[in-house]
N, C-alpha and C positions, 0 to 999 in steps of 0.2 A: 504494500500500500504506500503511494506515495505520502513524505511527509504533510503536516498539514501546516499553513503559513499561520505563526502566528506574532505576527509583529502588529501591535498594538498602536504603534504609534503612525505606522504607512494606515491602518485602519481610521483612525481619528482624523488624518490628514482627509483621507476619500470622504469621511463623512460632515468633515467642512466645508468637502468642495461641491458637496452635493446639496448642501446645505444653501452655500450660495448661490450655483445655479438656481435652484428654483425660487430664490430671491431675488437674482435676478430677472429669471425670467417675467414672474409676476410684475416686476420693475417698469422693465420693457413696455409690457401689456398697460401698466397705466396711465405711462408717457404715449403710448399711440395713440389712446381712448381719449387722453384730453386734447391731442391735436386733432383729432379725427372731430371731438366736438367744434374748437376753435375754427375748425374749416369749412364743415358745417352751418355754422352760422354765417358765413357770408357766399358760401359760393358749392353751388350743387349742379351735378351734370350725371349723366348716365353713367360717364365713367367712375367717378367719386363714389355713386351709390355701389357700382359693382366693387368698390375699392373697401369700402364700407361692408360691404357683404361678406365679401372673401374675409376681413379682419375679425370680424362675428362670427363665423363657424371656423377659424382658427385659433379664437379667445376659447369656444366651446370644448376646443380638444385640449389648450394647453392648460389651462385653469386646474382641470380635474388630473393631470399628467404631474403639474405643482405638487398639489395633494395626494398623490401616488407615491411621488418621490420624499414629499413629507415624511409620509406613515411608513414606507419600507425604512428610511434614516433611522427614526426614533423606534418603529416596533422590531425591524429584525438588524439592521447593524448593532444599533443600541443594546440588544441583546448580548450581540454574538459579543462586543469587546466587553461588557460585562463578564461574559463566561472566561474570554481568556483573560484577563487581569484575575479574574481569579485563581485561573489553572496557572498561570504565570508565578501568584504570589506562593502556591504551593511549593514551589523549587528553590 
């Protein structure tokens, strides 16, 4: 059986960066939504709405994609470096 990685601190690093991405992403998402409104208010065309369109069923996937990568961080990585800092402090 191959050994198993258990470097806790490459683990903490992934679950920062995973952390940020999906802060950032949502980041993103709020900066488009208020220029999207800002543009909005003064100048609309067929293209803008399809522009608009496309951004709202791309908000509809990334949103709940955020909270995906949330919940795996916190319910299973969170876990797992729990388990190793434990097996860890056994040695």
């Amino acid at each position: 059986m191959p050994a198993v990685i258990n470097d806790v601190e490459s683990l903490k690093i992934f679950r920062g960066q995973l952390g940020e991405t999906s802060e950032n992403l949502r980041e993103q998402l709020r900066k488009t939504d208020q220029s999207i409104e800002t543009v909005a208010q003064g100048w609309k065309d067929i293209q803008f709405d399809k522009f608009q369109q496309g951004f709202e069923e791309d908000k509809e996937i990334i949103e709940p994609l955020c909270k995906e990568i949330d919940e795996f961080n916190y319910e299973v990585l969170n876990r797992l470096q729990m388990i190793l800092e434990r097996y860890l402090s056994l040695g």
